[in-house]
Structure formats: C-alpha cells, structure tokens
N, C-alpha and C positions, 0 to 999 in steps of 0.2 A: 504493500500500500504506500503513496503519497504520502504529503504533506499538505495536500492540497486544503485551503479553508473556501468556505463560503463566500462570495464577494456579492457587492450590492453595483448594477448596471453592468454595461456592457463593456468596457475598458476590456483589452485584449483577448475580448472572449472570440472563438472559434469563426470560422465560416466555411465549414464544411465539416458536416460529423456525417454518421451513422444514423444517429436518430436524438431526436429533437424532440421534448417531453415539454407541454403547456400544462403548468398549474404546478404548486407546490405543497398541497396539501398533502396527508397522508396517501392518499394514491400514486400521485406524479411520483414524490421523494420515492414511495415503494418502486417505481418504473422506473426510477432514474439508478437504483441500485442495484435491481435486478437484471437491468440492458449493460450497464458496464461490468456488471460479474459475468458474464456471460462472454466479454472481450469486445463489448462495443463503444465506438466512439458515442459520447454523449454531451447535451447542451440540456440542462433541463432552467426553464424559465419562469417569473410568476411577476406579473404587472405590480403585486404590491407588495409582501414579504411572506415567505416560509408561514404557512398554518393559518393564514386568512384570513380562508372561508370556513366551511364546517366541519373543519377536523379539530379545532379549537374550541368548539362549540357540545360536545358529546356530556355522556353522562361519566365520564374517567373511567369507564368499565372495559375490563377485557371479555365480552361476553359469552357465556356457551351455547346460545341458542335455544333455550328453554323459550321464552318466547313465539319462537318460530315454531317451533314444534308442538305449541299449543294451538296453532294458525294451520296445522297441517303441511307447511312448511319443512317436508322433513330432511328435504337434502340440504337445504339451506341452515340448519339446527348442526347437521352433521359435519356441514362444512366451517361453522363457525367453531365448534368445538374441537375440529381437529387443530384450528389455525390458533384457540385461545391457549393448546397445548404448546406448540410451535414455539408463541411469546413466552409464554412462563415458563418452559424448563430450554428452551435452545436461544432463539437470538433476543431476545428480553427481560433475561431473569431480574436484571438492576432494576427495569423501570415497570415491573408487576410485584403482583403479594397475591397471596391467598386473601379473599374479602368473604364473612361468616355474614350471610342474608339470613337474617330473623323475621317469620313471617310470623304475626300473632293469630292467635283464633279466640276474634275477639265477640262480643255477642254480634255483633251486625253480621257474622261471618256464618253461613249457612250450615248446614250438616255437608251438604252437595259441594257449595264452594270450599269446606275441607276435603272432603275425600278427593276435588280435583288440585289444593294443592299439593297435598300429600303424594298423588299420584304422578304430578308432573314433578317435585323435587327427586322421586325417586327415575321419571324418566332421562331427569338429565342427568342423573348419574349413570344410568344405562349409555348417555350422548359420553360422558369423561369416559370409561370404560370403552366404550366403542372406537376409540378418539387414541389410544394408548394411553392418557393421561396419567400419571402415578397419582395413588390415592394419597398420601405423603403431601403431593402437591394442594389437590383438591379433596378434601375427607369426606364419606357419606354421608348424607342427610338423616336427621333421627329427630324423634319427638321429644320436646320441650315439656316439662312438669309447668304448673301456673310458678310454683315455686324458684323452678332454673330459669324460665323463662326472664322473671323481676332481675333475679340478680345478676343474668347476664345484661336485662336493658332496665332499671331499674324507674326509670320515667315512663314505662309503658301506663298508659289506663289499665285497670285493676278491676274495674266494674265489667263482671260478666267474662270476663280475660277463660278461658278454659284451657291456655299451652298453648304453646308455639310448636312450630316447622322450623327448622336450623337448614340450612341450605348451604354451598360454598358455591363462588364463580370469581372472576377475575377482575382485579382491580390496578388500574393505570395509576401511576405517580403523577400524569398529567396527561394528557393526548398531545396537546402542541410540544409536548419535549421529547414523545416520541418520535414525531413529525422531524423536529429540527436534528434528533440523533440517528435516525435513518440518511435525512440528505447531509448527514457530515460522512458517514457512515461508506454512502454514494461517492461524496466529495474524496473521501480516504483511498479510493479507489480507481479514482480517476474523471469523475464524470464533473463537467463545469458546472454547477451549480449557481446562477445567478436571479435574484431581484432585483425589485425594479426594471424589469424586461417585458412590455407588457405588446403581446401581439396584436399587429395590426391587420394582417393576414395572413392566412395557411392554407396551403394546397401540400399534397402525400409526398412532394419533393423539397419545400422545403414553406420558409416564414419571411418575413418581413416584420422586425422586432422595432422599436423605438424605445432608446434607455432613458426611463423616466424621471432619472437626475439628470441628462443633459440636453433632451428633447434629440439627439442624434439619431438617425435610422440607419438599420442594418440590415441586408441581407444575407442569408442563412440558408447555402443549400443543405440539404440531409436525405439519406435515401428512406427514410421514414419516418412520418412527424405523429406522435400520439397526443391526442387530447385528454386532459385529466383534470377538466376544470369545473368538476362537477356540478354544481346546480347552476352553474352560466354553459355548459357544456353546446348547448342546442341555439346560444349566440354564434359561436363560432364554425357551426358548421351546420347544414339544414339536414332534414327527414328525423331531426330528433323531437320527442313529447316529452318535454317532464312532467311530473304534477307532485310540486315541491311539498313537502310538510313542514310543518314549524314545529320543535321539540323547545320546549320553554322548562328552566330550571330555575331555583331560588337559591339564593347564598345566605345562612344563617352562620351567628355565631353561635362553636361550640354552650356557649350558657343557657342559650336555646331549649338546647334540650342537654339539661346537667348529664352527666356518666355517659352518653352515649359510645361506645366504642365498636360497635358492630352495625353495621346496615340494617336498616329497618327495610321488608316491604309491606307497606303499607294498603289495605285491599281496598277498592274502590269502590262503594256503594252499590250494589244491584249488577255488578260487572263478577264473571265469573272466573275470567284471564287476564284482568288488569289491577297494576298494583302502580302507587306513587311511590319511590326509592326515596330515604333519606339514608345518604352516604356522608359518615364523616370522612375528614380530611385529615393529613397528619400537618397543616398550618392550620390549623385552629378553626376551622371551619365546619362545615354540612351544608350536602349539596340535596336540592331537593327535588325531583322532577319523576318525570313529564312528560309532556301533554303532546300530541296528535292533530294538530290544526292544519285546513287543507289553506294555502297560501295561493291569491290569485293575484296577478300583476307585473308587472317587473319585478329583479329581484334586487333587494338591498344589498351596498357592500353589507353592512352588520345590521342580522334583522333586531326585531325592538318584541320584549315579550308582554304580551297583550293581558290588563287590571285584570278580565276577567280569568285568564288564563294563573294569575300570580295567586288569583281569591280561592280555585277551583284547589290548587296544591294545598295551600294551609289549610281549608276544611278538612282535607282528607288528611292531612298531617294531623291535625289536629284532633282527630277523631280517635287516632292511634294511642296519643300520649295524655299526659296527667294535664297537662299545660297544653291552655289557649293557645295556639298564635296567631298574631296580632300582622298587619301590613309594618308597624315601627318596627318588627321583629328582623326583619327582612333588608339585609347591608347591601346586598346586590341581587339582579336575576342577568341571565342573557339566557338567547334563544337562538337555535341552530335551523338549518332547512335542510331535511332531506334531499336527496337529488334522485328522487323515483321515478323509473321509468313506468312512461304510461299505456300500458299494456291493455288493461281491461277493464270495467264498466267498475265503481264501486270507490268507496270510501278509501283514504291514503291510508288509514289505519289497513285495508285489507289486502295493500299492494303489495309484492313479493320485494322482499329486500335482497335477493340476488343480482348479480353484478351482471351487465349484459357489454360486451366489446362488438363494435360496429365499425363498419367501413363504408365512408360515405363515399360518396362518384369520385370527387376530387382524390381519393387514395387515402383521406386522414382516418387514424385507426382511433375510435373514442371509447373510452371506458367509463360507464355509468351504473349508477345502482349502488349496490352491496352494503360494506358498513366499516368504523372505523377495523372492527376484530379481523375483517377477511381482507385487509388491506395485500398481504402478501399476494396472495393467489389471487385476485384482481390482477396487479401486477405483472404477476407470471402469466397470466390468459393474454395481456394485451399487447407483453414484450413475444410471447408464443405467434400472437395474428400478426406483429406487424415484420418478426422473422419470414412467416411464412411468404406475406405480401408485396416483401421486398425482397426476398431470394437473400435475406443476410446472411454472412458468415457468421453465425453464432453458437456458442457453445450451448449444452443444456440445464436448463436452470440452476442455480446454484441454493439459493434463499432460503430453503426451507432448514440449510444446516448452517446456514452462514450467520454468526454472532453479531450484533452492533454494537459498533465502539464501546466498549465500558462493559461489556456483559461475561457475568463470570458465576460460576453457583452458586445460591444464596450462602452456602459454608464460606465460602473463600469471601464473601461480600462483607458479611459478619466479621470475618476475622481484619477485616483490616480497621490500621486506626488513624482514623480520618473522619470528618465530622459528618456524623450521620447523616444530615440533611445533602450534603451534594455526595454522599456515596449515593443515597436515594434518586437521586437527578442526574448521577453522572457513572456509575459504577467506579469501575477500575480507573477509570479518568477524572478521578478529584481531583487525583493528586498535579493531575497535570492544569486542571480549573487554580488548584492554588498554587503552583511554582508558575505558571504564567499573570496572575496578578502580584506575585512577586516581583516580578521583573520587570515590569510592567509598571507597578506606581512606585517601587520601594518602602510599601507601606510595612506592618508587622500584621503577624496573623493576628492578631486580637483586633486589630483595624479590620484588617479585609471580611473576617467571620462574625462581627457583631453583627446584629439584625440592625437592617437601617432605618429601620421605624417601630413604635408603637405596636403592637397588632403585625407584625410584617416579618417575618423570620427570613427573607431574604438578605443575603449576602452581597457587600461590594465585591469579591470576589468573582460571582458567579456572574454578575453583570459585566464587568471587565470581561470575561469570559466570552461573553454573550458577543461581545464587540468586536474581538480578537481573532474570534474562529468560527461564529454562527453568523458572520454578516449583519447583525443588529446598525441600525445608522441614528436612529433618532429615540426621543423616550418613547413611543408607542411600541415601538419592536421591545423594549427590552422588560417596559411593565405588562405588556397586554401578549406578549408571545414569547417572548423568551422563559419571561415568569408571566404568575398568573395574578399579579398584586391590581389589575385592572377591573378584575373580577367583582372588587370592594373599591366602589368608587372615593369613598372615602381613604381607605389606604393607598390610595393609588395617588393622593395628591400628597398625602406626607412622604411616599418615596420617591416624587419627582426629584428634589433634592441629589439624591444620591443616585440616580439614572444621569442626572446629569454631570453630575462628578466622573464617574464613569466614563462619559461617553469623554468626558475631555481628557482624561488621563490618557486613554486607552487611545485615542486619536491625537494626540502629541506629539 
C-alpha cells in the first residue's frame, strides 16, 4: 500500500484511469476500494465531501436483516447478515461491537405480537448461524425475567412490564467514519480519492469534472465511469425511478433516560413488525428512531426531520420508559432518505431494500438501492458489471477478506494502550492519529487528548487528523463528518473553536 491521503479538488488528479466512481458515500468509497484491489486505475469523486448524503445519516447499526425477513424479504435478511459478519469479525472489527436489543413485553404488547417477536429474534439467529457468524460475536437471544429485564434497563415502565426478549445485532462506532476509513482505506491503495469534484457530465467513457474550490474544469477519460450517488443517482443519468424515504432520528442526552446501556426496541402501537430503537452512544448520547416517510420533490442536500415525525418517536419512546419525554428533551434530530428503487405499486415502507446495478444507453454502470450493512457486495456487483462492460483487466474481488486500515481483533484492540476513544474510531491507527498531531502542532498529549468542549469528548488530535489525511478543508467537514459533534447543535458551536484551531495548525 501507498501513502497516499485524501485530497480536497482537483490539483494533479489523473486524466485517464480505468474507472471513474461519482459519489463518496458509503457505496462509491466501497467501489473505489474494491476496483483498485482488484489492480484498477481509479478516480473516485464527490461535489461536496466524503459521507454527505445518506451514509451519514443511518441508524449506526451494523444490521442483520431481521427486518427484512419479517417483510418476506428473505435473501435480502440473508444477505445483510452475511455482510454484518464480514464487518464484525474480518474488515471492521475496530469500528463495530456487539449491540444487546432489549425488547420489552410491555402491557400494550399482545400475546400475538410476542410470540412474533420471540419468533423473529430467534429467526435471526437462524440468519447469524446461517451467515457463519461466531456466537462469541453475536450471542443467542433468551427470555428476560420482569426482574433481569429492570436491572439490565432499569428506566423501563414497570406497569404491566411481563419480561423482555434480549436480542444481539450490530453496532457502528459511527457510519460516516466508516465511510471516510474505507476511502482512506481505497486511498492506501492506490485509488485518487478526491472532493470537491463535482460532475458536470458522464457518459461510460468518461466525465467532465469542475473542482469546486477553483471553479476549473476537467476532463476525465476512463474506460468505465460508475455512478454511486444515491438518492441524486437518477439526476445524473435517465431510465432511473426512485421513490426516496425519509428515516428521521432524535438525539437525546444520556440523563434522558438515566442507566441506559443497552438498546431498547421499542414496539409500536397496533404495528406487529415495527419497533422505535433507542440506541445509546458511547459520547454521551441516545439515538432514537425511525420513521418511514414517503419524500416527494426535489431532493435536499440535508433533509430536515418533520415536528410531526420528532412527536411520533417520543410517544412511543415514551410509552416504553418511567419518564415522559418532552420536545426540550431532544438536543438534536437529522433525517436520512433512502435511495429506493421504484419497482412496484405500494408504500416505501414495502419496497425491497436490495441493491439493483444498471447500465444506462450512455454505458454508465449505476448502483442503487440496498443499505449502509450490504455496502461491500453492492460494491462488488457494480465493480463485477462495469469489469464485464468494459472488457477490464481485472482481478477477482478481493473485499470480503481484505481488512480497513486500523482493523485488528477485538483481543489485540483491547490490549493496546492508547486512548480508548480513537482506538474506537481508528483501531491500530491511533497511534498514528496521535504521532501525526504531534508533529504537526508540537502540542503534548494532554493538549491534543483533552475533550475540546463541554459535552464533546472529541479530540484536537483526531481533528488534526481529520485534516492531514481525510481531506477535511473547513469546520463542516470536520464537526458534521469527520466527527459527529454537528449532531448537537449546541455542541457543535462550543467546538467551532477548536475545529478551527485545527484546521490552522494542521494547514500551516
């Protein structure tokens, strides 16, 4: 591997590769690492920075498809749970964990709506099992006493409470760090990686780029250009439908709901397969969501999550635990859009969340659909069509065994002594996050490793970082995607401060 980092525009990037990846979310980055493992020249580009659009925007879940396979959806269940494997024991051990789903069975919850969730916790452990998963990783699901149930979530409602379901599935350190450690990951390997590259046209040989820090235009041959720009996907090339959905989440502080340490799912009123998640965070948080909204219109860079949509979660939040919540309860929300393709007649709750690769007239190979867990294998199907459709010399997939930067097994992960928080975010690459803000500002580690705010347990350190080697150029990259302190819009203006300390050291 290189040395290669992330760069922001177009200064000496390529003009003639192998193939040419539009969009930088978790798809593209996955295409962009996949095509140069494989011995391909590559350019992968994104009009505005790494994690964007809706890879930044998820529930932080590595998921198994339990979902889907209550939808009948079953290869799609089978396909997420082999790929939720993948991450957690081969190329993303650093940036997953085991996450323990507590479902209550509370009086509102039926005889019927237990025996189906009891039935589906134990099917998705038939999906792990089936998936090769080690139980180690992911543990069987078992029945809750009212008793284990309190002390494992101590703030649950009591009234009518008859035990819980204990579930396991996969949980993300963050989706947009996954995002920017894959296209470093890419970048380590070869492929150029740039933003601020925002396409102004594509045909299957090549682009017509314009770097959006110098208004310059560029052309870009390539013998095959993939689109991966998901829910804008059907801008950029015609014959495509989407029919986008809005997933809207809440950000509460952990005091919210006192003790929580384990995920709540939460059962939704009269709904037999729908449950509200409340996911703590290890920054102090709980994420709460969400919702199913069909989205008509243009799409927003950053969609906005809709009063009634924020009022619909806290009821059902609420109906779980001892404690109200209240809308003052509530420091932040954001809200993601699916990118589903529009296949057949019926509700966006009912659309298949697999991943569909297309090739329009022009030659562009586009990938749409699927979800952030099946990021890999999306990948692989679209770098697989556009081998095929350009006759490339390429090897055969690599990804499914190939590690991301910093990935090592949770034993080795543990035993290193480095501050827990950017081993969490960076694996085996702390160390290299803090000997490069060393060098970098000449600050001391107690400098670089205090929290820079209030509420905010991010690192100077990790934003130097951010700058250095992830392409980060202004404070939105490095509080709203590098880190997620944008999340709390209040925390996000007591660490402007030190985003901008950062950025001037680190560009010096």
């Amino acid at each position: 591997m290189t040395a290669t980092r992330i760069r922001a525009g177009l200064a000496d990037a390529p003009t003639d590769v192998d193939l040419v990846v539009i969009g930088l979310g978790i798809t593209g980055a996955g295409v962009a690492l996949d095509a140069v493992s494989r011995g391909l020249s590559v350019l992968a580009v994104d009009a505005h920075d790494l994690a964007f659009g809706t890879s930044r925007w998820s529930s932080k879940m590595v998921h198994g498809g339990l979902r889907y396979l209550a939808k009948g959806q079953v290869g799609v269940a089978h396909e997420s749970a082999v790929e939720r494997g993948i991450l957690m024991e081969v190329t993303a051990p650093h940036l997953t964990r085991p996450m323990p789903m507590l479902v209550p069975l509370s009086a509102g919850v039926s005889r019927v709506q237990t025996a189906f969730t009891r039935g589906g916790l134990w099917a998705g452990d038939l999906l792990r099992r089936g998936a090769g998963t080690d139980a180690e990783t992911l543990p069987r699901p078992r029945h809750l006493s009212v008793t284990e149930a309190l002390r494992l979530v101590p703030a649950l409602r009591r009234d009518g409470l008859r035990g819980a379901m204990v579930g396991w599935d996969g949980q993300l350190e963050d989706d947009a760090r996954l995002v920017v450690t894959v296209a470093r990951t890419a970048a380590a390997y070869g492929a150029h990686v740039r933003t601020r590259a925002r396409v102004l046209r594509a045909t299957g040989t090549g682009v017509e780029l314009r770097d959006e820090l110098t208004g310059a235009t560029t052309a870009v041959a390539a013998r095959a250009v993939v689109n991966a720009t998901g829910v804008w996907a059907d801008t950029l090339v015609e014959g495509i439908t989407l029919r986008p959905s809005r997933g809207t989440h809440l950000v509460l502080r952990q005091d919210s709901l006192p003790g929580l340490t384990v995920s709540v799912f939460c059962p939704v009123p009269g709904e037999t397969n729908r449950f509200v998640m409340v996911l703590p965070q290890p920054d102090g948080t709980v994420y709460a969501g969400l919702t199913d909204e069909p989205v008509e219109g243009a799409v927003p860079d950053v969609p906005q999550p809709s009063e009634p949509e924020i009022g619909f979660l806290l009821d059902v939040v609420s109906a779980a635990f001892t404690k109200q919540l209240h809308r003052s309860d509530v420091v932040g929300a954001y809200a993601g859009l699916r990118p589903l393709l529009d296949t057949a007649d019926g509700s966006t709750a009912d659309l298949s969340r697999r991943h569909a690769v297309l090739t329009s007239p022009e030659g562009v190979i586009t990938v749409v659909g699927g979800k952030l867990t099946t990021y890999r294998r999306m990948a692989e199907d679209a770098v697989d069509a556009a081998v095929e459709h350009a006759h490339l010399d390429a090897t055969a997939c690599r990804t499914r065994t190939l590690p991301l930067l910093g990935a090592a097994s949770r034993d080795e992960l543990a035993a290193l002594e480095l501050p827990s928080r950017l081993v969490r975010r960076f694996g085996t690459d702390a160390a290299l996050v803090l000997d490069d803000a060393r060098a970098v500002t000449g600050l001391s580690d107690d400098e670089l490793l205090a929290p820079i705010a209030e509420h905010v347990p991010v690192t100077l350190a990790e934003l130097v970082f951010g700058v250095t080697h992830e392409g980060a150029v202004d404070v939105e990259d490095l509080l709203d995607r590098r880190t997620r302190v944008g999340l709390v819009p209040a925390d996000r203006a007591l660490a402007v401060p030190a985003a901008e300390i950062a950025l001037a050291l680190a560009m010096n």
